[in-house]
Structures are given as C-alpha cells and as structure tokens.
C-alpha positions in Angstrom: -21.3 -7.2 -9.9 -18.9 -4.7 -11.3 -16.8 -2.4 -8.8 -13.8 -0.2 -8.4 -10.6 -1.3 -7.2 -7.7 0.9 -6.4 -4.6 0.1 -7.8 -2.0 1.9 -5.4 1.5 2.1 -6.9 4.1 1.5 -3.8 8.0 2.0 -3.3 10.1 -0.5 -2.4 11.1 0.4 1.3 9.9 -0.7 4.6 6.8 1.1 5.6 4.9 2.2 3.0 2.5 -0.4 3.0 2.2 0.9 6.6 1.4 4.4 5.7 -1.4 3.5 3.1 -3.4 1.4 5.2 -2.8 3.7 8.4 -4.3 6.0 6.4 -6.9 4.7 5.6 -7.9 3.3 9.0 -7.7 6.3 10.6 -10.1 7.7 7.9 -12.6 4.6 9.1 -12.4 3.4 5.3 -13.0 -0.4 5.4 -10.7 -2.5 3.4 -12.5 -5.6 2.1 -9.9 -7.3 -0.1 -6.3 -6.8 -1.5 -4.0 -8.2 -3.3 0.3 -7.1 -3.5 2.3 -7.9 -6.4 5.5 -6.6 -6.8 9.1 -5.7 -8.9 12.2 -5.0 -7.8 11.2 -1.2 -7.5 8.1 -1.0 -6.9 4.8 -2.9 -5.3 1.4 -2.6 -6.4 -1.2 -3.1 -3.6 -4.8 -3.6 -5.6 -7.8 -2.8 -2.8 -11.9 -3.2 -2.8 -12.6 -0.5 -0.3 -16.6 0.5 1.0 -15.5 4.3 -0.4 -13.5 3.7 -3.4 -13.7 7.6 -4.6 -13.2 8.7 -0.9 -10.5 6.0 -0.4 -8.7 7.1 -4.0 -9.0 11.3 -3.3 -7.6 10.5 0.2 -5.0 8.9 -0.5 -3.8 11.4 -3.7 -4.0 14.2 -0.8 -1.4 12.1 0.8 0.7 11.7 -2.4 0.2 8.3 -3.5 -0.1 7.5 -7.0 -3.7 5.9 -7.1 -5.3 4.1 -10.6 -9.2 2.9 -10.2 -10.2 0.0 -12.2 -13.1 -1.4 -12.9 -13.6 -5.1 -11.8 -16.2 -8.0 -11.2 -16.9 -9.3 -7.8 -18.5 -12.8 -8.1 -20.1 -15.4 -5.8 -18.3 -18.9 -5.2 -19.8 -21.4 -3.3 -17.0 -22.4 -0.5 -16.8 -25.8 -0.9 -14.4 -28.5 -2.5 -15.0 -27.4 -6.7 -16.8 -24.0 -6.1 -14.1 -21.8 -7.5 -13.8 -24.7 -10.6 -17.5 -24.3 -11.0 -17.1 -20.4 -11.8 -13.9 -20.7 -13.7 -15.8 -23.3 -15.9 -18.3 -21.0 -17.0 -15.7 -17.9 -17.4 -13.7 -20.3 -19.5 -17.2 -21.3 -21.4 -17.5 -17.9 -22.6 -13.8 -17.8 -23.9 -13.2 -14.8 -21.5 -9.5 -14.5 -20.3 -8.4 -14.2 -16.8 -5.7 -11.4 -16.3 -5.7 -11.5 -12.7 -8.3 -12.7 -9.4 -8.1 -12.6 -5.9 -10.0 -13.2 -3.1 -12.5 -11.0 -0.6 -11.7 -11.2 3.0 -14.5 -13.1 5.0 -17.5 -15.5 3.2 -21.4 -14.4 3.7 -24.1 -17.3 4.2 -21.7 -19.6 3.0 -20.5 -18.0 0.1 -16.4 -16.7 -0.4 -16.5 -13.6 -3.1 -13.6 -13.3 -5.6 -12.2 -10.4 -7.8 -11.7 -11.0 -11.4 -10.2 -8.5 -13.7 -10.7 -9.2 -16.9 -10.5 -7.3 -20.5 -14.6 -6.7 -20.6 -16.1 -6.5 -16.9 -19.9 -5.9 -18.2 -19.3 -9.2 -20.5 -18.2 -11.0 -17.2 -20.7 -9.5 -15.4 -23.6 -11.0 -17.7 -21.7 -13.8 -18.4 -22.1 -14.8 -14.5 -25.4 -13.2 -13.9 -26.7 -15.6 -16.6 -25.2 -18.9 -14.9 -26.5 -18.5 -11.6 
C-alpha cells in the first residue's frame, strides 16, 4: 500500500528530536514508524504518522522544515525468512531498494516494513501480485 512519510530535516543539538515528537504528542498525532539517519550537521527523522497532512502543516507552523514522500508499506510474515521472502520478489522485479525500515508493533502475526523505492505504484503491484 502506498503512503506518505514525513521526512523532517533536524539540527544537530540536543533536543530537537524532543521538540518534534512533543509536538506531535501533544497534538494526539500517532507515530507508527520512524527511522533517523544523520550527518555531521544535521539528522533526518523519516515518520509514518495516522495524519500525515495534519502531522506535516503542524509541524511547518512550528518551523520545521518538513518533505512528504510517497512510500510503500508491505506485509512480512514474522518468522525466520519472511523479510527474505519479500526481498526476493522486490529483487525479482529488478526494483532497487534506496532505503526500508520497519513499523512499530506486528498485526495477526504480521510485522509491516517501509520501502522507498524509485517507483512506489510499480512496488505496490509488484507485491500486490505476489501475495
């Protein structure tokens, strides 16, 4: 399933991870997954939120420099080879992998990962074809 992920870009200083997600707890806006990467001067904390355009004008109010991007939330089954199983069939379709991560929690047995890829709706059918 395609959805939007908010890329917020962060300084480098103690807090400001703080302030973001204060902000958007006090706002009830549920976080669901994220991800921080990071350079020397500055971190980029990518989030799957339940109000991605309510979550991204919020947090523009509040000054932070917010990008949305479109990605592909897919099932894995969580057991040994379930992640392999999914990778296989990404690889199958020659699609490359700029960057995953995982959703907090598993459902009925199921853990959900974030792929960002070049073409989401081609990963998006790619998967919905395989299952």
């Amino acid at each position: 399933m395609i959805i939007q992920q908010l890329s917020l870009f962060l300084e480098n200083r103690p807090g400001q991870l703080c302030e973001a997600t204060e902000l958007l707890a006090q706002n009830h806006v549920d976080m669901q997954a994220l991800n921080i990467a990071e350079t020397a001067d500055y971190g980029v904390l990518r989030l799957i939120v339940d109000t991605p355009q309510r979550a991204a004008a919020l947090l523009r109010e509040h000054g932070f420099l917010v990008r949305e991007t479109p990605v592909v939330q897919a099932l894995v089954p969580d057991r040994p080879g379930g992640l392999n199983e999914v990778l296989r069939v990404i690889a199958g379709a020659d699609i490359d992998i700029e960057y995953m991560y995982s959703v907090l929690g598993q459902k009925n047995g199921l853990a959900y990962m974030i792929f960002r890829v070049a073409d989401a709706g081609k990963l998006d059918e790619v998967l919905k074809a395989a299952v």
